[in-house]
C-alpha positions as CSV (number, residue, x, y, z in Angstrom):
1,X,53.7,-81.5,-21.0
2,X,50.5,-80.9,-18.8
3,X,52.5,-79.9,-16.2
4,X,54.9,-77.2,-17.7
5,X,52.1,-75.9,-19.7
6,X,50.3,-75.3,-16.4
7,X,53.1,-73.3,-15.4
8,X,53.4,-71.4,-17.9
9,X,49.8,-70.2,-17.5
10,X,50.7,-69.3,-14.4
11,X,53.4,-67.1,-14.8
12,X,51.1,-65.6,-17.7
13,X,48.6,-64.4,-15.0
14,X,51.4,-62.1,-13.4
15,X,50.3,-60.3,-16.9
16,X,52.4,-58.5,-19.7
17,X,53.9,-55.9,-17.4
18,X,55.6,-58.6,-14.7
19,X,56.8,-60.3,-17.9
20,X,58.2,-57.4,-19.7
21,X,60.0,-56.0,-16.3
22,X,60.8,-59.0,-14.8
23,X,63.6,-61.0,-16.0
24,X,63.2,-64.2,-14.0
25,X,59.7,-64.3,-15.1
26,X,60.3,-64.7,-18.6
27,X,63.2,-67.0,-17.9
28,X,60.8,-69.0,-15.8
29,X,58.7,-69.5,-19.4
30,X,61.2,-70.3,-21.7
31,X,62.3,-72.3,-19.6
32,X,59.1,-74.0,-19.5
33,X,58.7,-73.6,-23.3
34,X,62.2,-75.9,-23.2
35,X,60.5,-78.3,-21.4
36,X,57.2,-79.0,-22.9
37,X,59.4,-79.0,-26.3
38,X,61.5,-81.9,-24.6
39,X,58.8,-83.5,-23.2
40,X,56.7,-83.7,-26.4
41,X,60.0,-84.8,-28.3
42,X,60.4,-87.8,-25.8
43,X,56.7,-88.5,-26.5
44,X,57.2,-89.0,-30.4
45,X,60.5,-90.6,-29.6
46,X,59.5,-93.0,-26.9
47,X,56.0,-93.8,-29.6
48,X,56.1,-92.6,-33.1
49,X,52.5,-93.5,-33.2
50,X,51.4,-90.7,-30.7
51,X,51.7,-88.1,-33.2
52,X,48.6,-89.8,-35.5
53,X,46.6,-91.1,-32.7
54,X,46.4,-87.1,-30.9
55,X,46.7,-85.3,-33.9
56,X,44.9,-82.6,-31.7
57,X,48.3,-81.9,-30.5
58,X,50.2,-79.9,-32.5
59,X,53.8,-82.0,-31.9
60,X,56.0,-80.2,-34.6
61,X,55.4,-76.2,-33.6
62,X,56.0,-77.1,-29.9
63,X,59.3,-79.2,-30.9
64,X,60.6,-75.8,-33.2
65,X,59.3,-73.7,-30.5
66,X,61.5,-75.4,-28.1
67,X,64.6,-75.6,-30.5
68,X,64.3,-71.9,-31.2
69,X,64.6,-70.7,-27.5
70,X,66.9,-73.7,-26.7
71,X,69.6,-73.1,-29.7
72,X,68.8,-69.0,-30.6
73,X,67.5,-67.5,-27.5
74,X,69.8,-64.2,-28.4
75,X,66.9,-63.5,-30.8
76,X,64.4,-64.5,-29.1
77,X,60.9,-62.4,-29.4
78,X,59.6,-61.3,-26.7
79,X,56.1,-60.4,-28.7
80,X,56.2,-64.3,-30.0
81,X,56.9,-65.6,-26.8
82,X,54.3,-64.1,-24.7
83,X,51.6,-65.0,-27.6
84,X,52.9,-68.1,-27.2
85,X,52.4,-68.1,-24.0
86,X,48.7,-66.3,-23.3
87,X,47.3,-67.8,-26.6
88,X,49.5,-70.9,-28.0
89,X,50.1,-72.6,-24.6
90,X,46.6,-72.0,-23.2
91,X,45.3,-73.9,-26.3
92,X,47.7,-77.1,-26.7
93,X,46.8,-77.5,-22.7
94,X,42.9,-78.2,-23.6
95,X,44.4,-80.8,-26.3
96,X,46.1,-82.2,-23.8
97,X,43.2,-82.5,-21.4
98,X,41.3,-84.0,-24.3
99,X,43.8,-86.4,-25.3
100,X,44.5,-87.5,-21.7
101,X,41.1,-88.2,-20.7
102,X,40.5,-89.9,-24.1
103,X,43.3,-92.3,-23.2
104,X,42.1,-92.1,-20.1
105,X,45.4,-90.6,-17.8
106,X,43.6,-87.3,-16.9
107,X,45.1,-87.5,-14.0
108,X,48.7,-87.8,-15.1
């Protein structure tokens, strides 16, 4: 999750221009929303528990998030998307930090 939110911050940096011109860069982060929706779906799946024990992570938004580019991306919004990006993303990846090094994987 780490991971694909990382990327997604970087693609944000291009800025709001690259992403409304550029095609492949907002495919690059939806893909990347896909991903950190899987990933945090295998998380619950693999360990019901996580959800309670990081409730700093907010497990259901990135799980519809993920469903709602995965299964309707024909009305997709771009305006959601990049907030979801530059604000959304940005956030759940300090949770993430936090969790990690609480559980002590920061470097996973």
């Amino acid at each position: 999750m780490r991971e694909a939110a990382d990327a997604i911050i970087a693609y944000t940096a291009r800025g709001r221009e690259a992403f409304d011109s550029d095609a492949v860069l907002r495919d690059a982060i939806l893909y990347q929303v896909v991903v950190l929706g899987e990933a945090a779906k295998a998380a619950l799946a693999a360990d019901p528990s996580v959800e309670s024990a990081l409730p700093e992570v907010e497990w259901s938004p990135i799980a519809r998030m993920r469903d709602r580019v995965a299964h309707h991306y024909w009305a997709t919004d771009r305006e959601v998307v990049w907030a979801t990006a530059t604000v959304a993303v940005p956030e759940l990846r300090v949770a993430l930090v936090t969790a990690l090094a609480r559980l002590g994987q920061a470097d996973r």
